[in-house]
C-alpha positions in Angstrom: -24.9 47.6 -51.3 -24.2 49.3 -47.7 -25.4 46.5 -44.8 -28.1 48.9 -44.0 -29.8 48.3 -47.4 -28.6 44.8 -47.3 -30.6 44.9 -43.4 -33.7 46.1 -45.1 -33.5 44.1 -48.1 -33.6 40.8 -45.3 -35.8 41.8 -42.9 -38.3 42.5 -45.6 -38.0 38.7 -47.4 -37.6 36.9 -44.1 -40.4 38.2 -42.3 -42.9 38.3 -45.6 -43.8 35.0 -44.6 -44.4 35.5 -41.2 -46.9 38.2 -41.6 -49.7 36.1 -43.2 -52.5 38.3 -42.4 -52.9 40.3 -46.4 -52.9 44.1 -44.8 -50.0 43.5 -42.1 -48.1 42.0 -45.3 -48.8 44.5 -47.6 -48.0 47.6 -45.2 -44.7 45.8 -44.0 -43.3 45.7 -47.7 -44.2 49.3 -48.4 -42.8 50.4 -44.9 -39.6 48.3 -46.0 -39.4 50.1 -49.2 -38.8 53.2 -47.5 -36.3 52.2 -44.8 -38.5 50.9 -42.0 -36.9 48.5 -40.1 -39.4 45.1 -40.3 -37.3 42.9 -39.0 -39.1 40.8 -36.3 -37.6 38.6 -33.7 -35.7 36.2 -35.4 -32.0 35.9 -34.5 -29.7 38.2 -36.4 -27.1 35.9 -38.1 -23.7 36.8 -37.6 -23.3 38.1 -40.6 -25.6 40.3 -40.9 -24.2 42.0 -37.4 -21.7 43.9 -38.9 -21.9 47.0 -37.6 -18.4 48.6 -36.0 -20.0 51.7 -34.7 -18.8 50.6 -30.7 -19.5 54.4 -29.3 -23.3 53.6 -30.3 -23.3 51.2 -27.5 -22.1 54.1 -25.1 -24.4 56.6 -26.6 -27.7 54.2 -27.1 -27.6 54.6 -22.9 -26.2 57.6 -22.3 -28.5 59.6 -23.8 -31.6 57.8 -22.4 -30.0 58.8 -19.1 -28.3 61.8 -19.6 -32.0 63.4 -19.1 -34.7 64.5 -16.7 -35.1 60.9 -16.3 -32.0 60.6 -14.0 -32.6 64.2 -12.6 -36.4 62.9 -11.9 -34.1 59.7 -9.7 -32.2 61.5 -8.1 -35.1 64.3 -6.7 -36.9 61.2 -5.1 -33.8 61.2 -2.8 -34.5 64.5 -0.6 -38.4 65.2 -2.1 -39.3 61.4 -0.9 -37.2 60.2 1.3 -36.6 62.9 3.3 -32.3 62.8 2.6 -30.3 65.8 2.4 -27.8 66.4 -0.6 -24.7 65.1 0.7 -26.2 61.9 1.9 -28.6 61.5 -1.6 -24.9 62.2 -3.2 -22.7 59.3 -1.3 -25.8 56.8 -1.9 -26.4 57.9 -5.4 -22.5 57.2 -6.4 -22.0 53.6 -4.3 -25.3 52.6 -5.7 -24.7 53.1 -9.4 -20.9 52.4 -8.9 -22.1 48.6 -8.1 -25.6 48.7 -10.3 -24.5 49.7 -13.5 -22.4 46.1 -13.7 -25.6 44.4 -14.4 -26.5 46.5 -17.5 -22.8 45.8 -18.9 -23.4 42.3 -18.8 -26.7 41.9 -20.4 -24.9 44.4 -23.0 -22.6 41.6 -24.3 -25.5 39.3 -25.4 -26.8 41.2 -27.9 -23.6 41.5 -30.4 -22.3 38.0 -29.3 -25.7 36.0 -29.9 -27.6 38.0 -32.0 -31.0 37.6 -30.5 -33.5 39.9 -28.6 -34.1 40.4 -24.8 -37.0 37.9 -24.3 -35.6 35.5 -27.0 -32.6 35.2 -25.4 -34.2 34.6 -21.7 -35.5 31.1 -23.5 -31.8 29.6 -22.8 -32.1 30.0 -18.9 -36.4 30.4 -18.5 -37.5 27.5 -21.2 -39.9 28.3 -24.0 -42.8 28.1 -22.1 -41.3 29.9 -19.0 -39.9 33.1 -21.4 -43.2 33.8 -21.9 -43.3 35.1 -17.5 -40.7 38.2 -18.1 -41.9 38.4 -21.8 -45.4 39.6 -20.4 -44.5 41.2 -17.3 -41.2 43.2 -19.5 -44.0 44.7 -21.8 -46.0 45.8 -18.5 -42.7 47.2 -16.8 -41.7 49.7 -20.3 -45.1 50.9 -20.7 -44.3 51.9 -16.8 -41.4 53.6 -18.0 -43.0 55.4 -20.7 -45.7 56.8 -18.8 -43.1 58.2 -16.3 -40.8 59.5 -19.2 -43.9 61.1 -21.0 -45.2 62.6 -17.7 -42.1 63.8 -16.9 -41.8 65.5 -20.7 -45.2 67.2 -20.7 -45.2 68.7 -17.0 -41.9 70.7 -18.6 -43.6 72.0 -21.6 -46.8 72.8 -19.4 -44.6 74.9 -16.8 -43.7 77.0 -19.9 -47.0 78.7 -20.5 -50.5 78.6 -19.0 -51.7 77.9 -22.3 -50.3 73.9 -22.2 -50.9 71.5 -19.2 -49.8 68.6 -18.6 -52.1 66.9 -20.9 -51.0 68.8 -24.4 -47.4 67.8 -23.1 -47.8 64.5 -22.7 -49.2 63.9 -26.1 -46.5 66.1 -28.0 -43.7 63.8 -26.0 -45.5 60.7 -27.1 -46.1 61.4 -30.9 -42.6 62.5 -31.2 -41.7 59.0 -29.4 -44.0 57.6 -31.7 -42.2 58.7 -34.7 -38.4 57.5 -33.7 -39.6 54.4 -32.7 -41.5 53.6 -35.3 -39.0 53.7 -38.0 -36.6 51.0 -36.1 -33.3 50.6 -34.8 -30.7 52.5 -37.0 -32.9 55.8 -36.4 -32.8 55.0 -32.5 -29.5 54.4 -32.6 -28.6 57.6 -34.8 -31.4 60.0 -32.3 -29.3 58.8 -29.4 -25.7 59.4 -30.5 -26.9 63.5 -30.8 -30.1 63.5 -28.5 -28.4 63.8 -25.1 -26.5 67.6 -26.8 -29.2 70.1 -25.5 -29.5 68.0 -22.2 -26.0 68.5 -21.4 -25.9 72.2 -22.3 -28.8 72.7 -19.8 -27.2 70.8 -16.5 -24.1 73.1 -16.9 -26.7 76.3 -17.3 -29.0 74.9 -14.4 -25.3 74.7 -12.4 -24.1 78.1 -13.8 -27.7 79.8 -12.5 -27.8 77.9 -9.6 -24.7 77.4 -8.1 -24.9 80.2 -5.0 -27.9 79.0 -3.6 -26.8 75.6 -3.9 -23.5 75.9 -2.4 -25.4 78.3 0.3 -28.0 75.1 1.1 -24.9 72.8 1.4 -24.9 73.6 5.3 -29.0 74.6 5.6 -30.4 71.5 8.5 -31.4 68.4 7.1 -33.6 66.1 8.9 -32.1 62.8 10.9 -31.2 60.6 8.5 -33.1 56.9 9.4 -31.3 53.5 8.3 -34.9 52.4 6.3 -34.8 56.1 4.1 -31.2 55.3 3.6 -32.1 52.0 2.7 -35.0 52.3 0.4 -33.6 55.1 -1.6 -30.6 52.4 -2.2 -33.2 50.0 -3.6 -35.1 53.0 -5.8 -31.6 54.2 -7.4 -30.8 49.9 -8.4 -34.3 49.0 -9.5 -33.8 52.3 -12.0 -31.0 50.6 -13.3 -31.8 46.8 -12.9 -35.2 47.8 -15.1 -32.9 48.3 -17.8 -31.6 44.9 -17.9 -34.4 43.0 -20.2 -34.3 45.2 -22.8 -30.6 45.7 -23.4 -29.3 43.5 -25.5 -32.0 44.1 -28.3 -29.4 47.4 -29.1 -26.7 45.3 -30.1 -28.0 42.5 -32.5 -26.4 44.3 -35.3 -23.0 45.0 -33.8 -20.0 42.7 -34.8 -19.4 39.6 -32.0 -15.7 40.6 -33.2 -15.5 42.8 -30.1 -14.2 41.3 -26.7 -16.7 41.3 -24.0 -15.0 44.1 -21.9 -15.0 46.5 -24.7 -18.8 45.9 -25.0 -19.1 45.8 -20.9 -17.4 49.0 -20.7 -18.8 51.2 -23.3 -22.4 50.4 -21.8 -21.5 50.7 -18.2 -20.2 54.1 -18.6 -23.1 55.0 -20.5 -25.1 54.2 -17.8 -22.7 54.9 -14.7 -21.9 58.7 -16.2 -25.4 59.8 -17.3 -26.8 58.5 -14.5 -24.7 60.3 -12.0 -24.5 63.0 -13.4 -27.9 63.1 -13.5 -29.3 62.1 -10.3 -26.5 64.2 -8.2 -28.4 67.3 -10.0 -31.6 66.5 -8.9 -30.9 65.6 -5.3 -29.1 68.8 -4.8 -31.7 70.9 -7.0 -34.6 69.0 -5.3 -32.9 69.8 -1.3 -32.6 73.0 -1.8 -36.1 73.8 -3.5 -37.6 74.7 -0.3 -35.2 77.2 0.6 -35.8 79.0 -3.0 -39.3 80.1 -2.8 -38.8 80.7 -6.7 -37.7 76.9 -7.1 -40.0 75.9 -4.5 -43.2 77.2 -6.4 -42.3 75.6 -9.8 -41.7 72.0 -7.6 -45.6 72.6 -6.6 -44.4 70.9 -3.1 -42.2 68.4 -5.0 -45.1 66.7 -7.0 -43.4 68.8 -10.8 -40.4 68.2 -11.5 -40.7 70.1 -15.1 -41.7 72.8 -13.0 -38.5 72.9 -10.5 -36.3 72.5 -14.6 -37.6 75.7 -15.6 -37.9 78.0 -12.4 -34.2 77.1 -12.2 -33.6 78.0 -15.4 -35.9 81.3 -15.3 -33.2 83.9 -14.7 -31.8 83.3 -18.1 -35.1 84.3 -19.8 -35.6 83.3 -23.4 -32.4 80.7 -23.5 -33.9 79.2 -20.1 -36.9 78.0 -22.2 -35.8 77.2 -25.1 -33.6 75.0 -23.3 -36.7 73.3 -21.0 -38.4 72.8 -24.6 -35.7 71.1 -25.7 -35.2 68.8 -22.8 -38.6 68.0 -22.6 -38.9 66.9 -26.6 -35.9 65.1 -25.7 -37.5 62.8 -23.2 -38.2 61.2 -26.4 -34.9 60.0 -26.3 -35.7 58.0 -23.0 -39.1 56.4 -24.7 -37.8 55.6 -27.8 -35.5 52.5 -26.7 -38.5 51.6 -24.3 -41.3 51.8 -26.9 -39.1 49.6 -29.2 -38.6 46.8 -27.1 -42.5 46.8 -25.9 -43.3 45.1 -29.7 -40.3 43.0 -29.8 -41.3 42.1 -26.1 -44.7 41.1 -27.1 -43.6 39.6 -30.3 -41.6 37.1 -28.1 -44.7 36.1 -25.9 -46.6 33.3 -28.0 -45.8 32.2 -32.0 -49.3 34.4 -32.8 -48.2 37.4 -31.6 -44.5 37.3 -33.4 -46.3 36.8 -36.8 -48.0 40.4 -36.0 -45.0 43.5 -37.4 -43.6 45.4 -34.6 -44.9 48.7 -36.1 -48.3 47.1 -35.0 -47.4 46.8 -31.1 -45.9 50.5 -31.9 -49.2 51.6 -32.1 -50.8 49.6 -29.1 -48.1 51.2 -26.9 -49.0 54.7 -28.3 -52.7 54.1 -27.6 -52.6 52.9 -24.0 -49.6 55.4 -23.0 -51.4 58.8 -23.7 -54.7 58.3 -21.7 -52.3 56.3 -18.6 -49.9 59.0 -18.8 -52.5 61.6 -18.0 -54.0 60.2 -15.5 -50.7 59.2 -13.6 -49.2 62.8 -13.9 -51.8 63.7 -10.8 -49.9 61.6 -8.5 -46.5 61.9 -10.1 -44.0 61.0 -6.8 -46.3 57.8 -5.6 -46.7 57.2 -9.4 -43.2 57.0 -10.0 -42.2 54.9 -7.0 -44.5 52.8 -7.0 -43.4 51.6 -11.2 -39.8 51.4 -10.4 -39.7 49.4 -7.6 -42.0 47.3 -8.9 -40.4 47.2 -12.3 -37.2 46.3 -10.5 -38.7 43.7 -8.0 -39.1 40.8 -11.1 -36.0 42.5 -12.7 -33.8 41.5 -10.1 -34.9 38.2 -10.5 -35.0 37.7 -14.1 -31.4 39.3 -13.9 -30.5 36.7 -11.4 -31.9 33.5 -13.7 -30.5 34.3 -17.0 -26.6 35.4 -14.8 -26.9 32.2 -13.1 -27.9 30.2 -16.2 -24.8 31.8 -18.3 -21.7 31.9 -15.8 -22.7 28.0 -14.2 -24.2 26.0 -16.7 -23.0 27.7 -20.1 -19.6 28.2 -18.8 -19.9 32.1 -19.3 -19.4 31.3 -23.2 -21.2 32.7 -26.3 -20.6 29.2 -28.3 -22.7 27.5 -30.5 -22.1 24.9 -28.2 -23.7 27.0 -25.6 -25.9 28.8 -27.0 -27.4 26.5 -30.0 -29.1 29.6 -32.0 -31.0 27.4 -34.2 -33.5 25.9 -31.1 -34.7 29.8 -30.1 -38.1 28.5 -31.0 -38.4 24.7 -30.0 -39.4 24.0 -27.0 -38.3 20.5 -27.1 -34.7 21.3 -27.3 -34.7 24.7 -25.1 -34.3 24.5 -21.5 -37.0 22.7 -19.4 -38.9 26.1 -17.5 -39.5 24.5 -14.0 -35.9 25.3 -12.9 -36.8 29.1 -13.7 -39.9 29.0 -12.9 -39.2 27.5 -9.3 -36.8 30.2 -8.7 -38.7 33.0 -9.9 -41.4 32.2 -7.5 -39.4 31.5 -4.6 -37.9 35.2 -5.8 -40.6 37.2 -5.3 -42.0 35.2 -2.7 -39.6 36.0 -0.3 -39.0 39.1 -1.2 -42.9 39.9 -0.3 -42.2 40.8 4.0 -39.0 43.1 2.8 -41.4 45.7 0.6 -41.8 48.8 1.9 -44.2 50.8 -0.2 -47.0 53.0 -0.5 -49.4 50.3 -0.9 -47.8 47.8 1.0 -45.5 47.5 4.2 -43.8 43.9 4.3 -43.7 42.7 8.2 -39.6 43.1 8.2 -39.6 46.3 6.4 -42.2 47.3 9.5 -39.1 46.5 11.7 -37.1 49.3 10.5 -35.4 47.4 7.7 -36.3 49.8 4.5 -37.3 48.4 1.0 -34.5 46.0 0.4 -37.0 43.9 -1.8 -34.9 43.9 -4.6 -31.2 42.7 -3.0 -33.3 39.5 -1.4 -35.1 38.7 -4.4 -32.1 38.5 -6.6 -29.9 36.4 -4.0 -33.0 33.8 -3.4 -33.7 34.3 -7.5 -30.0 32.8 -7.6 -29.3 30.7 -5.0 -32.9 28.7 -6.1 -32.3 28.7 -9.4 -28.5 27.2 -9.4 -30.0 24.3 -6.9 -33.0 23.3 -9.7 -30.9 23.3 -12.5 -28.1 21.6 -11.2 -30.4 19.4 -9.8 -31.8 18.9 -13.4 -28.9 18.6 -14.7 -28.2 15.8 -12.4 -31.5 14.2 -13.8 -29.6 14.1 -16.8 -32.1 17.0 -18.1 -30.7 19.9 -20.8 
């Protein structure tokens, strides 16, 4: 028997009794009869994680970056903040350079401990406390999924006057829809190939582009301000911080026999590459826009990116869109890992909510994207702002919690004596939440006067300072949290 029938064969007896309800039982074995994964929350034991596959852990980010995603991140730079291309360029690499460490280290959870995201958080936040990020982490991925499907449908709309942006947006999400649904080997599988196309159409977009590109290279740029500078530093990390609760459910069925680094640096450079790559291609793309008028018209005043994708790629007639329709269904690729960790995200909040499949929340997440996704796509620049940083706001201190928790007080060590795997459920022998709780609030408390947003100036960021919301929040998210636990600890408290 290969582990992946063995995984099937598991998932479906373990969580039979969980879904007590007679039609979410019965659909759950027939979706496990034909390969669905229906395994819920519960820890993977370690042997069950036996997969060896390590470049999935490159490619399962990678590809979810290596898209319009980090092209749409890296046009906020000059459409947004006003930056020109070499300046969007130098902030873009020293950003992800130092960003992308976070997302290696929440990697190594998921292959050495075997349990989700929000399951996980428990050993730092507390039962009771988990359930904070476990709720606002399924708020945060619809966010991203809006974005991604928005992003998706305005490219198949700029293709012909007979699609908008609404017939877009629901072709990107039923194809989401359909990865997701079948569970984590398919996601896996999708993103080892899904980031092919996207690749072949950044090195046409350069090959097309390149003259005018070069040419804008010395075109006037407006003064650059410290605050622009700033903010578009705190845009480019909450990107990548917002990746951090969801990480680690994308390794629970790798082998812990790896060492740390090899796991670190297989997902940093999935992110740090692809997101690069990526972003630098937008920011230039996006600067010179204005000087194209060709460019210019399809960026509709910077508010489509989609549109800017295919008026570069215009000149090369029928390969130019089959290439936008590929990388537009492949913004799948950036929902699918998102979608997926929504039900496991939910599943994690109370005990009711774990005994409902994850093929159920599936559908929840498909229902409310579509309709929020058309609506957003109006306002697509202040829409996609405004979710990131706020995404990465409580990601920074959530990030700066379970960090704290792991390298003081668990020794930075995956042991059993550590990490006691058998208590992810009690709440009498998990962490007490107050020490979490305490620091989360003092967090994003403080962090309030350094926002600098469209619907809400902080008094410092008034001063000049930029949006450095995020950087505060995860040094008072640390600082607070190491003095309440050790002073729990002290108390003689777990």
């Amino acid at each position: 028997m290969s582990s992946d029938e063995k995984h099937t064969r598991d998932d479906s007896i373990e969580d039979a009794g969980r879904y007590r309800i007679g039609f979410f039982a019965r659909t759950t074995q027939l979706l496990s009869q034909y390969g669905i994964e229906t395994h819920g929350i519960v820890p993977v034991p370690a042997e069950e994680r036996l997969d060896t596959r390590w470049y999935q852990l490159f490619f399962i980010w990678f590809s979810p970056c290596m898209n319009m995603a980090a092209f749409s991140t890296g046009t906020a730079g000059p459409a947004f903040y006003s930056l020109g291309v070499r300046d969007s360029i130098v902030i873009i690499v020293i950003v992800n350079l130092v960003s992308c460490l976070l997302p290696g280290f929440f990697a190594v959870f998921g292959p050495k401990l075997g349990l989700r995201a929000m399951v996980q958080a428990r050993f730092s936040w507390g039962y009771f406390g988990a359930i904070i990020p476990a709720i606002l982490n399924v708020f945060s991925l619809e966010g991203f999924l809006i974005l991604n499907c928005i992003v998706g449908g305005q490219m198949l709309a700029s293709l012909s006057s007979h699609i908008d942006d609404t017939l877009g947006i629901i072709i990107i999400a039923i194809i989401s829809l359909v990865i997701t649904f079948c569970g984590y080997r398919v996601i896996h599988w999708y993103e080892s190939v899904a980031w092919i196309p996207n690749a072949i159409a950044f090195i046409a977009m350069l090959a097309v582009g390149y003259p005018q590109l070069h040419e804008n290279l010395s075109a006037p740029v407006p003064p650059v301000t410290p605050a622009n500078v700033i903010s578009f530093a705190s845009f480019l990390a909450s990107n990548i911080v917002g990746w951090c609760p969801i990480i680690s459910d994308y390794g629970v069925y790798h082998s812990p026999d790896a060492s740390s680094a090899r796991i670190f640096i297989y997902t940093y450079l999935g992110f740090f590459v692809s997101n690069v790559i990526g972003q630098i291609l937008g920011a230039a793309f996006a600067a010179t826009a204005p000087n194209v008028p060709a460019w210019n018209a399809g960026f509709e005043d910077s508010s489509s990116v989609g549109g800017l994708f295919y008026s570069i790629l215009l000149p090369t007639g029928a390969f130019g869109k089959i290439l936008t329709v590929l990388v537009a269904l492949g913004m799948s690729c950036a929902c699918a890992p998102t979608m997926y960790t929504f039900g496991t995200s939910f599943m994690a909040i109370t005990t009711w909510f774990s005994a409902v499949p994850r093929w159920v929340y599936i559908l929840v997440s498909e229902g409310v994207l579509i309709p929020v996704a058309i609506i957003g796509a109006k306002k697509f620049y202040n829409t996609f702002v405004d979710i990131l940083d706020i995404v990465g706001y409580w990601s920074s201190v959530f990030c700066a919690i379970v960090l704290t928790e792991h390298m003081l007080f668990r020794r930075a060590s995956f042991s059993e004596d550590q990490y006691p795997i058998t208590t992810w459920a009690s709440y009498a022998l998990l962490p007490s939440s107050i020490p979490a709780v305490i620091a989360f609030v003092c967090g994003c408390g403080v962090l309030i006067p350094f926002i600098s947003q469209v619907w809400y100036v902080g008094p410092v960021a008034r001063q000049g300072s930029g949006d450095v919301g995020v950087f505060v929040g995860f040094i008072v998210g640390a600082i607070t949290y190491a003095l309440a636990r050790g002073f729990e600890k002290k108390m003689g408290k777990a």
